[in-house]
C-alpha positions as CSV (number, residue, x, y, z in Angstrom):
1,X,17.9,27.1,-16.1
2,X,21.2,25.7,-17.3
3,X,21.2,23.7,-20.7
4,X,22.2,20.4,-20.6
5,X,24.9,19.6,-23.0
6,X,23.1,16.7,-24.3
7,X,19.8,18.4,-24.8
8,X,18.6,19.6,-28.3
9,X,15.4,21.1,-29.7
10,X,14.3,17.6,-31.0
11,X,14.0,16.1,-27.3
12,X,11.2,18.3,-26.6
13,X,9.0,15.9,-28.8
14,X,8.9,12.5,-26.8
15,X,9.1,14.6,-23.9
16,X,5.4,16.6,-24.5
17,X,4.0,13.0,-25.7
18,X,4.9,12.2,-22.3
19,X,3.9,15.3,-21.1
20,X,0.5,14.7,-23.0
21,X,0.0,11.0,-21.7
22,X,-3.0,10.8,-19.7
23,X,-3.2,12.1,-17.2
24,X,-1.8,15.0,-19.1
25,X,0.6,17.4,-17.2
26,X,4.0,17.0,-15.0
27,X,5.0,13.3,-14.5
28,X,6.2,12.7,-11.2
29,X,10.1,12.8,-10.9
30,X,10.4,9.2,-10.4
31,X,7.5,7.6,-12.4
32,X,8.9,4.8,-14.7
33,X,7.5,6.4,-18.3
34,X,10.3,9.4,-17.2
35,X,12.8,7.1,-16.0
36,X,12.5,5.0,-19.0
37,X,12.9,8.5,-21.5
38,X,15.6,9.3,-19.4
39,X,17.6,6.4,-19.8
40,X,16.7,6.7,-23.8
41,X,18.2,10.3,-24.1
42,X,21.1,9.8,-21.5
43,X,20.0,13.3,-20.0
44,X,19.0,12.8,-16.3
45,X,15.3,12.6,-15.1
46,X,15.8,16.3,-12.9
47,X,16.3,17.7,-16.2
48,X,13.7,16.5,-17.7
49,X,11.3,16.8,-14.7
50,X,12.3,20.7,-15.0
51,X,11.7,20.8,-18.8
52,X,8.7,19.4,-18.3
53,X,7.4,22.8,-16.2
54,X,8.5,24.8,-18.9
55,X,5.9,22.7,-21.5
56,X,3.2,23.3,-18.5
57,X,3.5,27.4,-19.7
58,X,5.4,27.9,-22.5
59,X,8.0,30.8,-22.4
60,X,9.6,31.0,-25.9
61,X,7.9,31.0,-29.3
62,X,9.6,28.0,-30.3
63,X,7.9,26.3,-27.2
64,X,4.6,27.8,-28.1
65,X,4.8,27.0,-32.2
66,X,5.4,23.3,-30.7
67,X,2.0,23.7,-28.6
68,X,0.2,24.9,-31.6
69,X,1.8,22.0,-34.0
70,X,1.1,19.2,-31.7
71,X,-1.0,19.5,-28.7
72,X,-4.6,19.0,-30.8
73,X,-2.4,16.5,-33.3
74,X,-1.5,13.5,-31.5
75,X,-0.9,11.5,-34.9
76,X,1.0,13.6,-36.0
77,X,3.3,13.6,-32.4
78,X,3.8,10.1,-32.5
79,X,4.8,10.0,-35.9
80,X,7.2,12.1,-36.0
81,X,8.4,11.2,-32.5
82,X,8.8,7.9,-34.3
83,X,10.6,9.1,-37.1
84,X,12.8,10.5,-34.6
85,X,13.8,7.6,-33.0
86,X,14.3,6.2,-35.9
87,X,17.0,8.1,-36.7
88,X,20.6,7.2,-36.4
89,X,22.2,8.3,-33.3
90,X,19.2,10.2,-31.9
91,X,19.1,9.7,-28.1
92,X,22.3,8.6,-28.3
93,X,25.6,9.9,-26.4
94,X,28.2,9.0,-28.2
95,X,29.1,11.8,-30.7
96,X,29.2,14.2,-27.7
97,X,31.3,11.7,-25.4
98,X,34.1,10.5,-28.4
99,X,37.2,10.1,-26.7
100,X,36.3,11.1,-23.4
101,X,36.2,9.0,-20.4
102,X,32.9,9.4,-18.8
103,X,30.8,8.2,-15.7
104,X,27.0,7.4,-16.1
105,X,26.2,7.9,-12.0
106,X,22.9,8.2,-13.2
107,X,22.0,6.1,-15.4
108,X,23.9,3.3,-13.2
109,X,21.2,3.6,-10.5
110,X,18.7,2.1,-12.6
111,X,20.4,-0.8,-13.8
112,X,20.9,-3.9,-11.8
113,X,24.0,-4.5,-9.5
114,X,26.9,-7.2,-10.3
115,X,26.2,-8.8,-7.3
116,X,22.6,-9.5,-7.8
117,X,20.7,-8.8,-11.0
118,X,17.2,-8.4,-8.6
119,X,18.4,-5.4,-7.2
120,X,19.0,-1.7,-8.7
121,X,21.1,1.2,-6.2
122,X,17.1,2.5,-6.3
123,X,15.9,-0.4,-5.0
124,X,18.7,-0.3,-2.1
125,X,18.3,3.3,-1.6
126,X,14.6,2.8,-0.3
127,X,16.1,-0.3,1.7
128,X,18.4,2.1,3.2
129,X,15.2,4.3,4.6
130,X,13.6,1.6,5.9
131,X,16.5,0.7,7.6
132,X,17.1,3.3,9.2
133,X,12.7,3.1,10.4
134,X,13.5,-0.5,11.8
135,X,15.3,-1.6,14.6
136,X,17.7,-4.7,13.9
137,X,15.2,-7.1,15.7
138,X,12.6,-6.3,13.5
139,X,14.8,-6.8,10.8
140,X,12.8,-9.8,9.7
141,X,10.7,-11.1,6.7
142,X,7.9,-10.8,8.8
143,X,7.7,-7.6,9.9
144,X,4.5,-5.7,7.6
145,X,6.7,-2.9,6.4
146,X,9.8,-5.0,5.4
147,X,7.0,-7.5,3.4
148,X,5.0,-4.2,2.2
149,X,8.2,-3.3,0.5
150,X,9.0,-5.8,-1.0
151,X,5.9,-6.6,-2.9
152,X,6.2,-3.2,-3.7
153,X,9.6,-3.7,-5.2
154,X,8.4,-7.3,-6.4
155,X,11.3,-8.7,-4.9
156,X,11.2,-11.1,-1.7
157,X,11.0,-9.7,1.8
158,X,14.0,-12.1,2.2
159,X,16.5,-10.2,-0.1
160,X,15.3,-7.0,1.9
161,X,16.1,-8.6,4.9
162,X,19.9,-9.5,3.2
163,X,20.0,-6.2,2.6
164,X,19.7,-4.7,5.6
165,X,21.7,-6.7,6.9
166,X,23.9,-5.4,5.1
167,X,23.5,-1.8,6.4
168,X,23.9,-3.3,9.3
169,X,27.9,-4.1,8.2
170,X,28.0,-0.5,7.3
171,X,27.0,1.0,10.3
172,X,29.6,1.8,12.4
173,X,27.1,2.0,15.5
174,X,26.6,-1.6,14.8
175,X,29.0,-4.1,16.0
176,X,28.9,-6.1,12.3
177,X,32.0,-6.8,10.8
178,X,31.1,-9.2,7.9
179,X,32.5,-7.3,4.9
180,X,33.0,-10.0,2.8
181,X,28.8,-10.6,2.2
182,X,28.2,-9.9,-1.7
183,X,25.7,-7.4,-1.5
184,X,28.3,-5.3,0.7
185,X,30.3,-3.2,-1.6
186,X,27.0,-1.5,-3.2
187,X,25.1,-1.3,-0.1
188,X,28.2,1.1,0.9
189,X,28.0,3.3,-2.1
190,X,24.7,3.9,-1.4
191,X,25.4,3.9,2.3
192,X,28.2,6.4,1.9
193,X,25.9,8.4,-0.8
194,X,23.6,9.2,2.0
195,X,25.1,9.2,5.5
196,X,26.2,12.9,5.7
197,X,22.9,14.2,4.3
198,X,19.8,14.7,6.4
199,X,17.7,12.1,7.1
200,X,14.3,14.1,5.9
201,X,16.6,13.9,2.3
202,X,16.3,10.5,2.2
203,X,13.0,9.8,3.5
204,X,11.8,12.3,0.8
205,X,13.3,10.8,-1.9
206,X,12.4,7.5,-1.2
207,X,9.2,8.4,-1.3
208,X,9.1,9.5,-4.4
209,X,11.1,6.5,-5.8
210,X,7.7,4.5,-4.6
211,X,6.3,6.4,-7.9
212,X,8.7,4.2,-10.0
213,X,6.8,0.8,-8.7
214,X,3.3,1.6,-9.2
């Protein structure tokens, strides 16, 4: 597996007291507790997800020393994951990143859009696969999966129904034309993110995104 540049020995700490959380073992890809370390260490949940498997069995003696120090001490774990965080510039991506211009894709899709703070490019990415399970005359607020998801989301099945409407701008099989609705310029992105890949892709990673929710 490929280092990240980011990634140091240290990180391995907050990520086995996650990995140690009940229920102990791999957190889903998606679940908020990773998302949220993510974000903290600027190193992108895949990564982590991945490292994670690597705590599951152990395949280094550093990895197994860190089993032996911690696993029976959870005290001792979260002080010194404190202590960690604590510490000045820990988690932080700025020493590596000085002087160079740099895009945070990922850390952007969990962060609310410009043109409404409700919504995240997550959130519009599962939109997008229900969109694409709906017809436009069931795009409607009452329709059971459009209000399912958005209690799920905690958001009104209103805004999903703006939403996909929005979609409905961006798909050229559509005979919308209305670019000039707020929410269309990051319904694009996403739209454009997504359209040449298959739709199983999609569908499977919205899925997990659910996880995030719960």
């Amino acid at each position: 597996m490929t280092q990240h540049p980011l990634w140091s020995d240290d990180m391995w700490l907050p990520l086995m007291q996650l990995y140690l959380k009940k229920p102990e073992g791999v957190k889903p890809l998606y679940s908020r507790p990773l998302i949220q370390l993510s974000l903290e260490l600027h190193i992108e949940p895949q990564h982590l997800y991945a490292q994670m498997f690597r705590l599951r069995r152990p395949d280094t003696p550093s990895l197994q020393h860190l089993w032996q120090s911690y696993s029976a001490n959870p005290r001792k774990l979260s002080r010194d994951v404190k202590r960690l965080r604590q510490m000045n510039g820990f988690g932080t991506a700025g020493a590596f990143y000085e002087g160079v211009e740099t895009v945070d894709s990922f850390e952007t899709d969990y962060r609310p859009i410009e043109a409404d703070q409700r919504l995240t490019p997550m959130m519009l990415t599962m939109i997008l696969d229900l969109y694409f399970r709906l017809t436009p005359i069931t795009m409607v607020a009452e329709t059971p999966e459009v209000d399912e998801l958005a209690r799920l989301m905690r958001i009104s099945p209103q805004l999903v129904v703006e939403v996909m409407h929005n979609f409905l701008v961006c798909d050229p099989c559509m005979k919308h034309s209305d670019t000039s609705l707020p929410l269309y310029k990051p319904c694009l992105e996403i739209w454009r993110r997504y359209i040449s890949k298959e739709p199983e892709e999609l569908a499977a990673t919205a899925a997990q995104m659910r996880t995030y929710f719960k």
